[in-house]
C-alpha positions in Angstrom: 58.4 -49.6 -37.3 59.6 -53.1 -36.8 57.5 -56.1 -36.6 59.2 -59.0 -34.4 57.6 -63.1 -34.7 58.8 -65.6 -32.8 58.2 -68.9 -33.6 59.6 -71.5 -31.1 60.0 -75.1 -32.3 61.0 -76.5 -29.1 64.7 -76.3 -30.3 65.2 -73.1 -31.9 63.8 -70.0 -31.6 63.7 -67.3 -34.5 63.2 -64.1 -35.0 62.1 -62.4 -37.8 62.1 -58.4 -37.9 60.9 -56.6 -41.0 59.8 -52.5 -41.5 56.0 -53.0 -40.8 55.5 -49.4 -42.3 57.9 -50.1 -45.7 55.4 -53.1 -46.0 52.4 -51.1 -45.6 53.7 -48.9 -48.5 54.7 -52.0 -50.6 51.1 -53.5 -49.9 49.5 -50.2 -51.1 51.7 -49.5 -54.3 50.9 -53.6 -55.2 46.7 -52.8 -54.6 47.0 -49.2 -56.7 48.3 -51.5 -59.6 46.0 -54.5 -59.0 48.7 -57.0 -58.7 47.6 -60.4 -57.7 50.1 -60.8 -55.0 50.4 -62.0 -51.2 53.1 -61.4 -48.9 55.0 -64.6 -46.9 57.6 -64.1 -44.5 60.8 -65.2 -45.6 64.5 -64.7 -45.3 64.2 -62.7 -42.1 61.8 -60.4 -43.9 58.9 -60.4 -46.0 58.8 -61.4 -49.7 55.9 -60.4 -52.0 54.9 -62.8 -54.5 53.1 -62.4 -57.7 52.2 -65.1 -59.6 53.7 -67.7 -57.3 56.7 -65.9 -58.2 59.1 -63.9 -55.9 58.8 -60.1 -56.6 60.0 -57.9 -54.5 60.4 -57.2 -50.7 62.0 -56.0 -47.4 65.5 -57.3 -46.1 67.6 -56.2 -42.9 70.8 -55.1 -43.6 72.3 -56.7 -40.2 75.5 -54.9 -40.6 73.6 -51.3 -40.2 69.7 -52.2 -39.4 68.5 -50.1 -42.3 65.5 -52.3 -44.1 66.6 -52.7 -47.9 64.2 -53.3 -50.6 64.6 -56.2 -52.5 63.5 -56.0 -56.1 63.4 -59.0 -58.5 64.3 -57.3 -61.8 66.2 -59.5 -64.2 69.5 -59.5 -65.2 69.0 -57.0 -68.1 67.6 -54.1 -65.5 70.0 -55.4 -62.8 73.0 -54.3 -65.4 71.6 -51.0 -66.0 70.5 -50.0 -62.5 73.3 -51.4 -60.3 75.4 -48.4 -61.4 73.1 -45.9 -58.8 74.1 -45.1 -55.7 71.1 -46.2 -53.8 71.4 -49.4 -55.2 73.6 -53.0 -53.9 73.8 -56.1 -55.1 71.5 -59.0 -53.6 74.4 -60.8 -52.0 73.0 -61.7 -48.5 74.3 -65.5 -48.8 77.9 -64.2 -49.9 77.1 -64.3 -53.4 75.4 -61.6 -55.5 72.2 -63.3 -56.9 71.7 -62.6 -60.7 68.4 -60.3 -61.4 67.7 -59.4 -58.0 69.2 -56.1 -56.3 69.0 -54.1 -53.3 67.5 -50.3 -52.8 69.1 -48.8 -49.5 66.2 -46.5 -48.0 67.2 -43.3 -49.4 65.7 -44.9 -52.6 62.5 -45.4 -51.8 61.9 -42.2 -49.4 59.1 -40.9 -51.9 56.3 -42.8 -53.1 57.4 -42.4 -56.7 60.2 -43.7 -56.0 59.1 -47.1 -54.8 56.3 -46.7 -57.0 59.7 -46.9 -59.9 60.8 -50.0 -58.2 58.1 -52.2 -57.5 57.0 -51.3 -60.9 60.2 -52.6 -62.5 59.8 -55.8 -60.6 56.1 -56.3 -61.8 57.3 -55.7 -65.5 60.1 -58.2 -64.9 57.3 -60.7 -63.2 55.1 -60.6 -65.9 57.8 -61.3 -68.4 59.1 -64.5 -67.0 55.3 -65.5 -66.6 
């Protein structure tokens, strides 16, 4: 399920682990909706990008190893979905980050589900374009 780079600068090495299969599902909900997107690897996970824009994509929770979605939604969604369970605040540098939130796995288990998501963050995308 995990995908592992290293890339070795003669200093430092890093390693990047992100849900290979959660990233198969993101690519194929992006191509069922024609998005003109491509994926980078960022963060310590992957990051889709649509429009030059970050959209959505897959983090680590380090405290449990569970892979988060990551969903660029705009501070008007963020305040309405925030309240569900199976969502967390984008706060991986100690600060939540305004508009984007996290889905723990359990809400994105079906395909509708992350289907709803990545939906959300292409409707927020295309607004800001």
């Amino acid at each position: 399920y995990f995908l592992i780079s290293v890339a070795n600068d003669c200093k430092n090495t890093i390693i990047m682990a992100y849900d290979e299969f959660l990233g198969d599902r993101i690519r194929r909900v992006m191509q069922t909706k024609n998005a003109n997107y491509f994926d980078k690897r960022m963060m310590g996970g992957l990051v889709f990008m649509v429009n030059e824009k970050m959209c959505c994509g897959i983090h680590i929770d380090k405290k449990f190893g569970d892979s988060l979605l990551m969903a660029k939604i705009g501070e008007d969604e963020y305040a309405k979905q925030i309240k569900k369970e199976v969502c967390l605040p984008m706060d991986f540098t100690g600060r939540p980050m305004k508009g984007y939130i996290y889905i723990k796995p359990t809400g994105f288990d079906l395909e509708s589900e992350l289907d709803y998501w990545i939906q959300l963050a292409l409707d927020y995308n295309k607004s800001i374009t």
